[in-house]
Backbone and ligand atoms as CSV (ligand in chain L), in Angstrom:
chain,resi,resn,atom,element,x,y,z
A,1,UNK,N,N,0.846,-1.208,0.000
A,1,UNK,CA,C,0.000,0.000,0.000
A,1,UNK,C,C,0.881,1.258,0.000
A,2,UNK,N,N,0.318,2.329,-0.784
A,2,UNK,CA,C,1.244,3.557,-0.773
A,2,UNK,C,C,0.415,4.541,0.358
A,3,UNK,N,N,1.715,4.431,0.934
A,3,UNK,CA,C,1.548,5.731,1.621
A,3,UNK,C,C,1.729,7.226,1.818
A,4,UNK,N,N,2.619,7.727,0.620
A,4,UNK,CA,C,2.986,8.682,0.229
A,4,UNK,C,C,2.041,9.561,-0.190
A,5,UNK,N,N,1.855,10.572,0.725
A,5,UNK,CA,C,0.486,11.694,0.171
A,5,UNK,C,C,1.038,13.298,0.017
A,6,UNK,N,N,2.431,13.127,-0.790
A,6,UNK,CA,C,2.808,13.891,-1.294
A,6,UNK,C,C,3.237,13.927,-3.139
A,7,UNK,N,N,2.807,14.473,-4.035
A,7,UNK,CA,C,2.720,14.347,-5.591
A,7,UNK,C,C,4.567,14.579,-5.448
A,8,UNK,N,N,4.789,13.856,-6.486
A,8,UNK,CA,C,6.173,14.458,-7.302
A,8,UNK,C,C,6.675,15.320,-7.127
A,9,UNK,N,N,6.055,16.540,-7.705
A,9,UNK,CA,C,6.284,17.673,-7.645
A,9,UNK,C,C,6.498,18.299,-6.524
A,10,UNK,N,N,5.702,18.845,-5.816
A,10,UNK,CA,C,5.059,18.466,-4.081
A,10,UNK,C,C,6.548,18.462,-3.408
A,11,UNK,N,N,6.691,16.800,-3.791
A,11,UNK,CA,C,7.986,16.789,-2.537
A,11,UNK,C,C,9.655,17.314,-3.334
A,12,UNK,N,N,9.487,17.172,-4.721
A,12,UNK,CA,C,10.459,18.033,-5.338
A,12,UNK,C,C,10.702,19.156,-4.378
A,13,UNK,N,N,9.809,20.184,-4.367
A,13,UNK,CA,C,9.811,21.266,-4.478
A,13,UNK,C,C,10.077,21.500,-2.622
A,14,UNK,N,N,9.435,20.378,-1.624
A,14,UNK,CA,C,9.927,20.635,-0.564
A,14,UNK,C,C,11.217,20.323,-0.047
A,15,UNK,N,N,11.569,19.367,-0.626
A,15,UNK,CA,C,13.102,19.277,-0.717
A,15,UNK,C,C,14.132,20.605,-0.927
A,16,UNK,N,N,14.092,20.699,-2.184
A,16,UNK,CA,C,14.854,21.807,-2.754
A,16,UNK,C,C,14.528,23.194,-1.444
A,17,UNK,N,N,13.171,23.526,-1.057
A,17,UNK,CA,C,13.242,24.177,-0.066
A,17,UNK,C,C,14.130,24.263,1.041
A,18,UNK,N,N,13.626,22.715,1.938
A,18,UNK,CA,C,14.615,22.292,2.683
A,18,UNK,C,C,16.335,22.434,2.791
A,19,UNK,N,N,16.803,22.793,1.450
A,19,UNK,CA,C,18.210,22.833,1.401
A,19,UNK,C,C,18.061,24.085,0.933
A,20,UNK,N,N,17.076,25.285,0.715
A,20,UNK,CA,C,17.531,26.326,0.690
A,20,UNK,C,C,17.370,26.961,1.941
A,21,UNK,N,N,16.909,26.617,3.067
A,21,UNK,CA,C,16.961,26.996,4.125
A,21,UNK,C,C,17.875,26.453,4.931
A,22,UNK,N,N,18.615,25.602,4.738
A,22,UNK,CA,C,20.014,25.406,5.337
A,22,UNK,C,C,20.983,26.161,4.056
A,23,UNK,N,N,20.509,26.503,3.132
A,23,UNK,CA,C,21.339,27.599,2.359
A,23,UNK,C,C,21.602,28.728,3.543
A,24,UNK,N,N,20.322,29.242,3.548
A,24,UNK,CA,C,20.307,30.332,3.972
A,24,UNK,C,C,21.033,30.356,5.235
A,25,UNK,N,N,20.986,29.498,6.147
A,25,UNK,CA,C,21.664,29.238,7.551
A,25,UNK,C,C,23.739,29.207,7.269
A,26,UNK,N,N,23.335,29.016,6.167
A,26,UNK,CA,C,25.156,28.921,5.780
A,26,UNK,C,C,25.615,30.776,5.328
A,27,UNK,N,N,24.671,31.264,5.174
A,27,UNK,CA,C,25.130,32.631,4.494
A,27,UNK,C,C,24.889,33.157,5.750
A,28,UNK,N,N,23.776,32.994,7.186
A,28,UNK,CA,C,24.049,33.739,7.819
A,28,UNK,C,C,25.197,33.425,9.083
A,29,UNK,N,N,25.520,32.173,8.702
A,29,UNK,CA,C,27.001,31.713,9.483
A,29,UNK,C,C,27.900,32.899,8.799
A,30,UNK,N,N,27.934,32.541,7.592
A,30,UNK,CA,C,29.282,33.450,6.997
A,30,UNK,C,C,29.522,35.002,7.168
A,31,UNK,N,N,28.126,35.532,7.167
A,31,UNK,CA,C,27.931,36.762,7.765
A,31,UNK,C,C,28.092,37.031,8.611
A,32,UNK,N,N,27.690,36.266,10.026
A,32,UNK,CA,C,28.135,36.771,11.192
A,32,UNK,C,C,29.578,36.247,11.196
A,33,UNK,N,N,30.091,35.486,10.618
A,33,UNK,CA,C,31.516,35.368,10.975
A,33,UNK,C,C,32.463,36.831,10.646
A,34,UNK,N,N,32.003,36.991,9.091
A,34,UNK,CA,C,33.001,38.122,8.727
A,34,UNK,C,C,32.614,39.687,9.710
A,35,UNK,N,N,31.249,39.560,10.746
A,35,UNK,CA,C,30.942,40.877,11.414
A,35,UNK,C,C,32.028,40.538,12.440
A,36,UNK,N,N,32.121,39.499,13.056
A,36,UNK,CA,C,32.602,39.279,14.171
A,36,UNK,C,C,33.939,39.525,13.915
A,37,UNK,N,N,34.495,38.664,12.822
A,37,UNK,CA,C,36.227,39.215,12.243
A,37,UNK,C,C,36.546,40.752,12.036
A,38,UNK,N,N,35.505,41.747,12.079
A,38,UNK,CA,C,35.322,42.941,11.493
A,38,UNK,C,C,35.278,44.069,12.743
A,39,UNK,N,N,34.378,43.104,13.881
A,39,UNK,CA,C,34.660,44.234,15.518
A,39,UNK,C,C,33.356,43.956,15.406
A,40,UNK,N,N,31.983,43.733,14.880
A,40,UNK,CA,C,30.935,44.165,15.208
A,40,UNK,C,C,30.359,42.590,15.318
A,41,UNK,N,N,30.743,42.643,16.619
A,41,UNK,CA,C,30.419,41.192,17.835
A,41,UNK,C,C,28.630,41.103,17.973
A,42,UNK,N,N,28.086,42.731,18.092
A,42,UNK,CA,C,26.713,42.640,18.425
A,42,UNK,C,C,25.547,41.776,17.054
A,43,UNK,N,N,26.130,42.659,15.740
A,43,UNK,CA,C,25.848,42.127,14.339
A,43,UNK,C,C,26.025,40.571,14.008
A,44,UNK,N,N,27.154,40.064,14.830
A,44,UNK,CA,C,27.673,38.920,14.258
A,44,UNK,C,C,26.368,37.738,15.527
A,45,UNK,N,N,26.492,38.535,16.199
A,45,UNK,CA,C,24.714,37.679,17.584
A,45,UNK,C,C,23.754,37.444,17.004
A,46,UNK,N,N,23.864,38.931,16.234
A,46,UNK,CA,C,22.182,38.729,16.039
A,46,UNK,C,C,22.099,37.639,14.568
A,47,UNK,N,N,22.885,37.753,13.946
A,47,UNK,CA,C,23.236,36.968,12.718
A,47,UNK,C,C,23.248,35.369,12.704
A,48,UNK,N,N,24.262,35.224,13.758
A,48,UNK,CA,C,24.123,33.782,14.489
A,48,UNK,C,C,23.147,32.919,14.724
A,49,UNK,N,N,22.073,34.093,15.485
A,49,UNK,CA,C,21.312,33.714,15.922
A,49,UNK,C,C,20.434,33.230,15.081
A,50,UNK,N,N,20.399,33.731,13.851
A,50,UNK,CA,C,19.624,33.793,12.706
A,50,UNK,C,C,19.770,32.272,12.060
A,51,UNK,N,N,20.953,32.261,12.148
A,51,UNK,CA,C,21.408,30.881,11.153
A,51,UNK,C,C,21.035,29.450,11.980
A,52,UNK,N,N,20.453,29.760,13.291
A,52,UNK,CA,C,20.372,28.771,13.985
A,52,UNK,C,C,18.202,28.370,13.576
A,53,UNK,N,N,17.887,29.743,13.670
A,53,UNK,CA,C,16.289,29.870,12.953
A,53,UNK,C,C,16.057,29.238,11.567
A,54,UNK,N,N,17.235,29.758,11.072
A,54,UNK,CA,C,17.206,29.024,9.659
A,54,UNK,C,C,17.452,27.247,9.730
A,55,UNK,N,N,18.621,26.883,10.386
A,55,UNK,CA,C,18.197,25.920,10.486
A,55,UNK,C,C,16.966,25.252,10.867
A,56,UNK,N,N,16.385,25.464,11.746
A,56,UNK,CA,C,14.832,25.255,12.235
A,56,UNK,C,C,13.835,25.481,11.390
A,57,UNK,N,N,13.612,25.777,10.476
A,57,UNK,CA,C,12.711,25.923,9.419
A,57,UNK,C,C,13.245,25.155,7.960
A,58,UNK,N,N,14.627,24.745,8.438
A,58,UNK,CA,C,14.986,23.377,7.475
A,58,UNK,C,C,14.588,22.316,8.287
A,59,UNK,N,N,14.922,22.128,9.485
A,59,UNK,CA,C,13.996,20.889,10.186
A,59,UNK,C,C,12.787,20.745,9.985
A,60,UNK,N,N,11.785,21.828,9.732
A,60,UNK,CA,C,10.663,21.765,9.707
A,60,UNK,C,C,10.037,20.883,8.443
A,61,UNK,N,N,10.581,21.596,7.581
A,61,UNK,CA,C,10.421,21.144,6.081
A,61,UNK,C,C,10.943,19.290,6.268
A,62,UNK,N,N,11.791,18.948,6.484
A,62,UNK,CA,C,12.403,17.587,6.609
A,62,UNK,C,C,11.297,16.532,7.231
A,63,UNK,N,N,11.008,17.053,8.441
A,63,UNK,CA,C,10.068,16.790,9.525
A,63,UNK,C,C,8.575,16.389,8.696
A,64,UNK,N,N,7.997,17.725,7.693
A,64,UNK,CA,C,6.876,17.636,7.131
A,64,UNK,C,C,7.207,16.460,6.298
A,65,UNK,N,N,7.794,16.686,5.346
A,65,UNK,CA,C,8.379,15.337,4.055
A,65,UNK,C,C,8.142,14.398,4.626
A,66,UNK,N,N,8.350,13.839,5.878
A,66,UNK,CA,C,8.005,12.264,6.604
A,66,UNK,C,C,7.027,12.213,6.952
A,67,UNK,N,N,6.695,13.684,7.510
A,67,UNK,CA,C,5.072,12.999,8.160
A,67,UNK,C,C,4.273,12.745,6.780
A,68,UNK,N,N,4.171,13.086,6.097
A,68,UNK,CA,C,3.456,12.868,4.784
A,68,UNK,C,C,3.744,11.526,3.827
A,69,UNK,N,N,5.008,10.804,4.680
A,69,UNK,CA,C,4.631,9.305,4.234
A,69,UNK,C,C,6.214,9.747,2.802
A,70,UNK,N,N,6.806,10.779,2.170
A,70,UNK,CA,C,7.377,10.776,1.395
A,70,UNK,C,C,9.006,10.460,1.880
A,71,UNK,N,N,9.553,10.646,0.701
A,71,UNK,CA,C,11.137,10.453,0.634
A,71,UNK,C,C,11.960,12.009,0.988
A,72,UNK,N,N,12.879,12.206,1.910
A,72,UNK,CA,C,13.750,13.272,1.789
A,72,UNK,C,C,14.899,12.875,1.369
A,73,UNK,N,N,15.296,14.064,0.770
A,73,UNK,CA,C,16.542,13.669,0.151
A,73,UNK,C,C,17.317,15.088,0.161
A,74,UNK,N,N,18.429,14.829,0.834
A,74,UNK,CA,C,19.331,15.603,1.402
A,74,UNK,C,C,20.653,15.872,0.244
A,75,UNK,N,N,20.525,17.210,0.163
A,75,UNK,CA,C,20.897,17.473,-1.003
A,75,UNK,C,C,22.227,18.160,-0.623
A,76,UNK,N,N,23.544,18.647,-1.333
A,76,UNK,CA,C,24.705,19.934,-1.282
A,76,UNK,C,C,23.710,21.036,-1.146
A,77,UNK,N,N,25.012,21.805,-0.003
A,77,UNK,CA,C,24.575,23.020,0.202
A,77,UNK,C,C,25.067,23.964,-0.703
A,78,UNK,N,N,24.664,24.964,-1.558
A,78,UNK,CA,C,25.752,25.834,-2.132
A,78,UNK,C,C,26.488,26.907,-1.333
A,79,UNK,N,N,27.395,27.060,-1.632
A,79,UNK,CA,C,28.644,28.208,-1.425
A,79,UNK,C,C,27.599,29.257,-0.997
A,80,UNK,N,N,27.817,30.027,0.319
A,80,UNK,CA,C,27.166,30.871,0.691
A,80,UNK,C,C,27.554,32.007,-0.099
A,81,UNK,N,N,28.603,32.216,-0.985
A,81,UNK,CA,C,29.515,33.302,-1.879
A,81,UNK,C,C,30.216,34.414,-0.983
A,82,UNK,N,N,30.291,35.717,-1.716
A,82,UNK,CA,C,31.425,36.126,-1.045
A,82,UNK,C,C,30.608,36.872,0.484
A,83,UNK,N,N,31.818,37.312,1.071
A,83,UNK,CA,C,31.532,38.242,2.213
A,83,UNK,C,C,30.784,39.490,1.756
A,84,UNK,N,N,30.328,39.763,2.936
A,84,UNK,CA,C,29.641,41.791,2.524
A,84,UNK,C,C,30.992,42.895,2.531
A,85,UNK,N,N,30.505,43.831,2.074
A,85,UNK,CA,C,31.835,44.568,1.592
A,85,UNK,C,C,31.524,45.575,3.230
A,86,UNK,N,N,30.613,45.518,3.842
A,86,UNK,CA,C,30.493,46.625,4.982
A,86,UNK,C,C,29.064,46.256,5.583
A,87,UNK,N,N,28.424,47.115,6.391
A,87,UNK,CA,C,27.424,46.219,7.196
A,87,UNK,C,C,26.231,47.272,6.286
A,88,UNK,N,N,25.943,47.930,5.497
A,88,UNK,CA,C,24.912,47.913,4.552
A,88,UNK,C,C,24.876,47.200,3.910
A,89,UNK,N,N,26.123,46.763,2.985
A,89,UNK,CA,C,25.709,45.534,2.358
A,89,UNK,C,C,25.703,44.571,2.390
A,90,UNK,N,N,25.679,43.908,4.394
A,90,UNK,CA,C,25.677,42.861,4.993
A,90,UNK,C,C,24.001,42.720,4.885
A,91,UNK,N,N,23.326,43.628,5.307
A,91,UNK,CA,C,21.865,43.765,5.239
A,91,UNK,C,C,21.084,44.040,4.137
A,92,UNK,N,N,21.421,44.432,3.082
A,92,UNK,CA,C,20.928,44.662,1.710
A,92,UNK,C,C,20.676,43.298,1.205
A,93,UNK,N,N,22.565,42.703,1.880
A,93,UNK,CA,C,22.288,41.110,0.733
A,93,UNK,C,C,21.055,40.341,1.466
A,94,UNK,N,N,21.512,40.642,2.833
A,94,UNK,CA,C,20.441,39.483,3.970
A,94,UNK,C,C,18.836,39.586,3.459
A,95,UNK,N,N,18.430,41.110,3.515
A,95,UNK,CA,C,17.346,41.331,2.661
A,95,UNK,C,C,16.973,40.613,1.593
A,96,UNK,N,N,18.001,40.905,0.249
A,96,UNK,CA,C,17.930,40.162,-0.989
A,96,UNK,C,C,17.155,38.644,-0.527
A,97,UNK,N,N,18.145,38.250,0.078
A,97,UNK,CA,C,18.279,36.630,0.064
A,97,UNK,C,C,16.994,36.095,1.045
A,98,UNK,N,N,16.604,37.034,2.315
A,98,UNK,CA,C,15.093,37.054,2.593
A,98,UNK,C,C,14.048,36.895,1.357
A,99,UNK,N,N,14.127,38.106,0.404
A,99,UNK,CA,C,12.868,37.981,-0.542
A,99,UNK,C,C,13.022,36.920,-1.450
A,100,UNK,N,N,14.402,36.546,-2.273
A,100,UNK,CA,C,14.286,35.401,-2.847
A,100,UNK,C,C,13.666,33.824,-1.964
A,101,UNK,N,N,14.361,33.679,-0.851
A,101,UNK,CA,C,13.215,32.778,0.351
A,101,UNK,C,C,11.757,33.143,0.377
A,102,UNK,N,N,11.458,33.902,0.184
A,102,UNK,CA,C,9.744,34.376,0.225
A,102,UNK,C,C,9.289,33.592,-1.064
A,103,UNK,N,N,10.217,33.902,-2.244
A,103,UNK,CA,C,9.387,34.031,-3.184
A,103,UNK,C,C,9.492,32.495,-3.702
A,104,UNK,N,N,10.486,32.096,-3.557
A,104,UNK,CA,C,10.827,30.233,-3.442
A,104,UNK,C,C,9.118,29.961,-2.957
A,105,UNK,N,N,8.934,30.172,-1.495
A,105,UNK,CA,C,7.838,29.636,-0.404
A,105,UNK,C,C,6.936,30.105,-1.431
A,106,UNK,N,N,6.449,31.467,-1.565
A,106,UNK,CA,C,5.380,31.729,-2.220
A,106,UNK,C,C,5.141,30.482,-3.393
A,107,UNK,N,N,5.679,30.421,-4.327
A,107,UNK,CA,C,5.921,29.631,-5.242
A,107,UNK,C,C,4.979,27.874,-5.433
A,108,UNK,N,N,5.628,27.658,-3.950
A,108,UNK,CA,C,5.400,26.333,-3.782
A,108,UNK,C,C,4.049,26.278,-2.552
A,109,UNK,N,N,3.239,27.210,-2.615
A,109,UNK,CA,C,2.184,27.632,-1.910
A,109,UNK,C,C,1.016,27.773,-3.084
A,110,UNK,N,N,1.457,28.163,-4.306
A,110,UNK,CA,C,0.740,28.682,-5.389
A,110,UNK,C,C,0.568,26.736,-5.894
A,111,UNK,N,N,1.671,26.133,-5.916
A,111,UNK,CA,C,1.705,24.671,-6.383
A,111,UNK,C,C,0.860,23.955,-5.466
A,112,UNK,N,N,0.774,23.718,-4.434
A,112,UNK,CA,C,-0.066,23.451,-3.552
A,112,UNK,C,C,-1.802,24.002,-3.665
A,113,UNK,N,N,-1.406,25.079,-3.819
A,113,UNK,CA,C,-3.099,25.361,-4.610
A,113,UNK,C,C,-3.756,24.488,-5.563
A,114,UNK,N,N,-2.494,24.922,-6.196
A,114,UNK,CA,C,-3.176,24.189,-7.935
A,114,UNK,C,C,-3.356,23.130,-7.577
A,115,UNK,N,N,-2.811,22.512,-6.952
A,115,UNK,CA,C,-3.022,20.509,-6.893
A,115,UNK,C,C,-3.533,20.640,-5.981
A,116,UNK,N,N,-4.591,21.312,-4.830
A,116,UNK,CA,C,-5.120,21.213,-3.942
A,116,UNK,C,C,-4.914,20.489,-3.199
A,117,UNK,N,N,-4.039,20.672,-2.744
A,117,UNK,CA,C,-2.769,19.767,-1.509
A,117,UNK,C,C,-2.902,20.733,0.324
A,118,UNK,N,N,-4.524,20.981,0.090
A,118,UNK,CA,C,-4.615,21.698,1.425
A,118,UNK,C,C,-3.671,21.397,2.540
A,119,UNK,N,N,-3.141,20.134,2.740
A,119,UNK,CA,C,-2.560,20.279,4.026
A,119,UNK,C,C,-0.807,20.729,3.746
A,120,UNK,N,N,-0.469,20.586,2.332
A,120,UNK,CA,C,0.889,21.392,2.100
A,120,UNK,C,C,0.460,22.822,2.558
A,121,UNK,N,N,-0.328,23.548,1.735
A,121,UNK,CA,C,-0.840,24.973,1.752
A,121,UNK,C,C,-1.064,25.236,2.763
A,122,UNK,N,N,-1.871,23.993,3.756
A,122,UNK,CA,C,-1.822,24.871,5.264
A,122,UNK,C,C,-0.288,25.124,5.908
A,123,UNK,N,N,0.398,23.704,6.234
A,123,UNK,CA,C,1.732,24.156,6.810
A,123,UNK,C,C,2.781,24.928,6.088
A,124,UNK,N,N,2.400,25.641,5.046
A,124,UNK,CA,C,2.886,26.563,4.429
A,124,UNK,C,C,2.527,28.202,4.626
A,125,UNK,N,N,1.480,27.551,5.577
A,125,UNK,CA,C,1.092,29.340,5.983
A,125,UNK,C,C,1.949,30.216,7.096
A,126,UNK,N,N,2.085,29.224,7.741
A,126,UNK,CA,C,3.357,29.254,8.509
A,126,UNK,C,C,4.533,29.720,8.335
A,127,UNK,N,N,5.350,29.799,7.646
A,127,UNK,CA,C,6.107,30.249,6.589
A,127,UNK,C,C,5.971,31.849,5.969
A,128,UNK,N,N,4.297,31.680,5.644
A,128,UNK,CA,C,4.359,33.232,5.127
A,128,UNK,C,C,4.445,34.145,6.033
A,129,UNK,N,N,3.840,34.001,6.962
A,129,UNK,CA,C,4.157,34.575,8.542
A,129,UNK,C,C,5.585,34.811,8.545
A,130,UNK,N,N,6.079,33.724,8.961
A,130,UNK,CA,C,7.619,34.102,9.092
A,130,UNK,C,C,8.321,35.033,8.089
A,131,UNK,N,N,8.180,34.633,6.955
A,131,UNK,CA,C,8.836,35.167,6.196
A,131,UNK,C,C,8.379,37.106,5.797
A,132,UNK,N,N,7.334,37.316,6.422
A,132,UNK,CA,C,6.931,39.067,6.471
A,132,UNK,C,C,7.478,39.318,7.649
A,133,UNK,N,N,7.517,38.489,8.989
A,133,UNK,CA,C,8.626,38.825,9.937
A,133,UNK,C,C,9.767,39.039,9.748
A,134,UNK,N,N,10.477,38.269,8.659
A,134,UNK,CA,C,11.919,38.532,8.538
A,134,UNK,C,C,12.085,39.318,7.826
A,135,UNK,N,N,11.064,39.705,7.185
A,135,UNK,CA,C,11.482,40.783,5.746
A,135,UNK,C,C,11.460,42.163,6.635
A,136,UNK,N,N,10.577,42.140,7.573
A,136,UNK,CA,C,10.679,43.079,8.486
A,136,UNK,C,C,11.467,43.833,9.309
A,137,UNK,N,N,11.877,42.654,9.747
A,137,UNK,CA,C,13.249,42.894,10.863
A,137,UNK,C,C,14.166,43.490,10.143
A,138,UNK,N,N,14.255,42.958,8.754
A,138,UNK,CA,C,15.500,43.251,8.120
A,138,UNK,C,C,15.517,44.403,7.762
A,139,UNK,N,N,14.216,44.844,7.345
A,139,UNK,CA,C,14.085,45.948,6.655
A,139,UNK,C,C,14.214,47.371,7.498
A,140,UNK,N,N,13.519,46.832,8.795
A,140,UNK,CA,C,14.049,47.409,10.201
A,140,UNK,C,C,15.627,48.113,10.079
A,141,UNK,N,N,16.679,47.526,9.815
A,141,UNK,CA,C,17.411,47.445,10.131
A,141,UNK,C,C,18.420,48.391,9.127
A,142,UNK,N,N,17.583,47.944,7.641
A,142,UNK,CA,C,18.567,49.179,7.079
A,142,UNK,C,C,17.837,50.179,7.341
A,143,UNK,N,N,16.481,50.474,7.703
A,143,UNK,CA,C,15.904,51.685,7.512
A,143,UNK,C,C,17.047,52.333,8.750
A,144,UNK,N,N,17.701,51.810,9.617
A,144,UNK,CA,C,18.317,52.450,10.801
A,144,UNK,C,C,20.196,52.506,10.085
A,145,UNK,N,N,20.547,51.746,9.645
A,145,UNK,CA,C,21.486,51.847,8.905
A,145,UNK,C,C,21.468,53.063,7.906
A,146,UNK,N,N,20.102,53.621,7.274
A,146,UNK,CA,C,20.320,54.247,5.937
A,146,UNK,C,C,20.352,55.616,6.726
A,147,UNK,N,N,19.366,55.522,8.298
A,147,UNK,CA,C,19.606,57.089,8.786
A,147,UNK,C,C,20.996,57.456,9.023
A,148,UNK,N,N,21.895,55.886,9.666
A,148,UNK,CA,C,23.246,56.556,9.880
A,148,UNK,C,C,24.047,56.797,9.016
A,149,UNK,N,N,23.724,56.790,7.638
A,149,UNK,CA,C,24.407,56.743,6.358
A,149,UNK,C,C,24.553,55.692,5.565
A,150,UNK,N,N,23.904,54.778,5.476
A,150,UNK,CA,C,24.065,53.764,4.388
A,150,UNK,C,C,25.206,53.377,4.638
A,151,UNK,N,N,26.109,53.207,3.613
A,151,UNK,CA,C,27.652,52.759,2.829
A,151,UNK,C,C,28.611,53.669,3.532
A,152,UNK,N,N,27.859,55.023,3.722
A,152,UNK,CA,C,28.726,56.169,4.404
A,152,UNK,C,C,28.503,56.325,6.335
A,153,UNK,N,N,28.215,55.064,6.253
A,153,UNK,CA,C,27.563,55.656,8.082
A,153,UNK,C,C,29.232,55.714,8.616
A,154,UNK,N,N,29.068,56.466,9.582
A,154,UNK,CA,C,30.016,56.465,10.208
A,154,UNK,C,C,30.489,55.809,11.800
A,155,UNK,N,N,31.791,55.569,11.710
A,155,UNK,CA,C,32.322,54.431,12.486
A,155,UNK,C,C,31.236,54.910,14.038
A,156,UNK,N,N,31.000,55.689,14.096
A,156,UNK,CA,C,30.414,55.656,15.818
A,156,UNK,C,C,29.063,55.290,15.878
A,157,UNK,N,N,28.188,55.734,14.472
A,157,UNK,CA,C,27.186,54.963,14.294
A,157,UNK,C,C,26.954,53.815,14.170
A,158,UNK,N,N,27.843,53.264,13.451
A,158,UNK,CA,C,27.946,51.858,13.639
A,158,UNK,C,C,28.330,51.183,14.659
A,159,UNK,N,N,29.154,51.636,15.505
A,159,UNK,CA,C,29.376,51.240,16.847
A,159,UNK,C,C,27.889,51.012,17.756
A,160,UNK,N,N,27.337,51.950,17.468
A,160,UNK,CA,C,25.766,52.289,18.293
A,160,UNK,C,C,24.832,50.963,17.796
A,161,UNK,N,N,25.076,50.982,16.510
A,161,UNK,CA,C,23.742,49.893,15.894
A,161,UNK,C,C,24.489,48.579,15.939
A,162,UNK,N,N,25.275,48.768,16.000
A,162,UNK,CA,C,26.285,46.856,16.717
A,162,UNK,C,C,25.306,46.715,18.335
A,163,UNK,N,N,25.740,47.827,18.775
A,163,UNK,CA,C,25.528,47.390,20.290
A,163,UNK,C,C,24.214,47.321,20.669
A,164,UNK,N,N,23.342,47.967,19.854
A,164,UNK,CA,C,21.828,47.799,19.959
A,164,UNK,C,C,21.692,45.945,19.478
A,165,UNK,N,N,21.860,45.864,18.045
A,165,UNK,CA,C,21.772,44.607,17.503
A,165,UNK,C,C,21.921,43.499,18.614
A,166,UNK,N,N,22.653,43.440,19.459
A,166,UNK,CA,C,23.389,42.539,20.567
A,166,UNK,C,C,22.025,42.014,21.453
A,167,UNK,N,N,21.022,42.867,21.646
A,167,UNK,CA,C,20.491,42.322,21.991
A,167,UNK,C,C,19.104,42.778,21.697
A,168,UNK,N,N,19.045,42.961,20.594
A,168,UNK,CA,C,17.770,43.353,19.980
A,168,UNK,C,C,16.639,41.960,19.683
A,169,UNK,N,N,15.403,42.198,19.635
A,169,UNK,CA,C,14.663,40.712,19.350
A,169,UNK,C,C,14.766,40.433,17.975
A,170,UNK,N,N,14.367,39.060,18.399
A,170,UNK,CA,C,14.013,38.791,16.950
A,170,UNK,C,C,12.900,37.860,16.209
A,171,UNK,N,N,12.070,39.103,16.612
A,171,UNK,CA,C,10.641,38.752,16.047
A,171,UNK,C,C,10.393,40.445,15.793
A,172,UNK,N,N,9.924,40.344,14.310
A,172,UNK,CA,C,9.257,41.671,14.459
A,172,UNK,C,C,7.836,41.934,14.896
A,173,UNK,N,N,7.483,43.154,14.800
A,173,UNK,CA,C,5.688,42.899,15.178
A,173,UNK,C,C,5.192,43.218,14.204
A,174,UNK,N,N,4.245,42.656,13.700
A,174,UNK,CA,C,3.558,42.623,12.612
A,174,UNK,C,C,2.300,43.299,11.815
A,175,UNK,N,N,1.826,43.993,11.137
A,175,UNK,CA,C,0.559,45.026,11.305
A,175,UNK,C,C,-0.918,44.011,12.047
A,176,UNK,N,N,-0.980,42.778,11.910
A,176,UNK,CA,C,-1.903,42.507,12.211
A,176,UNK,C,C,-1.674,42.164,13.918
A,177,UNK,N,N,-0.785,41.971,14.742
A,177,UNK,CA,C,-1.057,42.560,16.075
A,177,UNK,C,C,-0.817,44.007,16.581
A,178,UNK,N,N,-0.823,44.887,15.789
A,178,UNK,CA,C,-1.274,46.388,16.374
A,178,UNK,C,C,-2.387,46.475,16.160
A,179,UNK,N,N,-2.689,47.739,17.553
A,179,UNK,CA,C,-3.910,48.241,17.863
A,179,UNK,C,C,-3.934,49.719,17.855
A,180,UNK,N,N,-4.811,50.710,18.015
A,180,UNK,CA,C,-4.849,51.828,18.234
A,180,UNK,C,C,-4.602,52.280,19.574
A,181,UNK,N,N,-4.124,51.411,20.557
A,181,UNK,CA,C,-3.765,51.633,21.791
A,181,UNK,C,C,-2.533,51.225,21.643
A,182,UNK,N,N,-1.586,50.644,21.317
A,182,UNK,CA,C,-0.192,49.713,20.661
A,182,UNK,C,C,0.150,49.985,19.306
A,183,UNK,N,N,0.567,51.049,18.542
A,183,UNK,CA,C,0.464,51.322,17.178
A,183,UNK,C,C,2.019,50.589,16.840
L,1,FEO,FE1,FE,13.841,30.517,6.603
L,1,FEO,FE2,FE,14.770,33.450,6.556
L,1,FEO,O1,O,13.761,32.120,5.869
């Protein structure tokens, strides 16, 4: 008897996920490594910390693939590529590489439609959540970077937004839990 109640495609596509989210956990290793080689210990925390989330949302994906009776298959990670040239374009790329992750998920949310694979599409909602959180945070982050100058911030500003980063959260808040008492 088959037990597999995931299509071809389906688990293609959660796979390939799965190893782009331990992608992503490898670029934010490499990132916080080169902050930390660089002085900015607080950047290289919060970064860390990141790559450890990322892993966890590759477990997740792995985790789903079985419960659904299918095959995982554990794939090479690619080359996280080069370092950031400075900590705007530590966060520009992090950004980038956030929305390309969105749009991967989106993707395979739209496939799940089409084949009406409700219970992919549901534990995929999950995901979209996360992923407007992270686009958030991030986006958070240059908007505070671009006040201290972008590319041009200067060394004491950056000193300031290291040491904030250190222990800043990491969850953003989202428009749908504000209130007009909590904006
Ligand atoms: Fe797992 Fe940052 O997306």
């Amino acid at each position: 008897m088959n037990t597999n109640r995931l299509s071809t495609t389906i688990c293609e596509a959660l796979n390939n996920q799965m190893t782009k989210e331990a992608h992503a956990a490898q670029i934010y290793l490499a990132y916080g490594s080169w902050a930390d080689a660089n002085g900015y210990q607080g950047i290289s925390n919060f970064l860390f910390r990141h790559a450890n989330e990322e892993r966890n949302h590759m477990m997740k994906f792995l985790e789903y693939i079985l419960e659904r009776g299918a095959t995982v298959r554990v794939q090479a990670i690619p080359d996280p590529g080069p370092n950031p040239t400075g900590v705007f374009d530590c966060f520009k790329k992090t950004f980038e590489q956030e929305v390309g992750n969105t749009e991967a998920i989106y993707k395979i949310v739209k496939q799940s439609f089409d084949e009406a694979d409700w219970a992919t599409w549901n534990f995929l909602q999950w995901f979209v959540k996360e992923q407007t959180e992270e686009e958030t945070l991030v986006m958070n982050m240059l908007d505070k970077i671009k006040i201290a100058g972008g590319e041009k911030a200067s060394d004491e500003s950056l000193y300031s937004i290291d040491r904030d980063l250190g222990s800043t959260d990491d969850e953003a808040e989202l428009a749908r839990d504000k209130t007009v008492e909590a904006p």
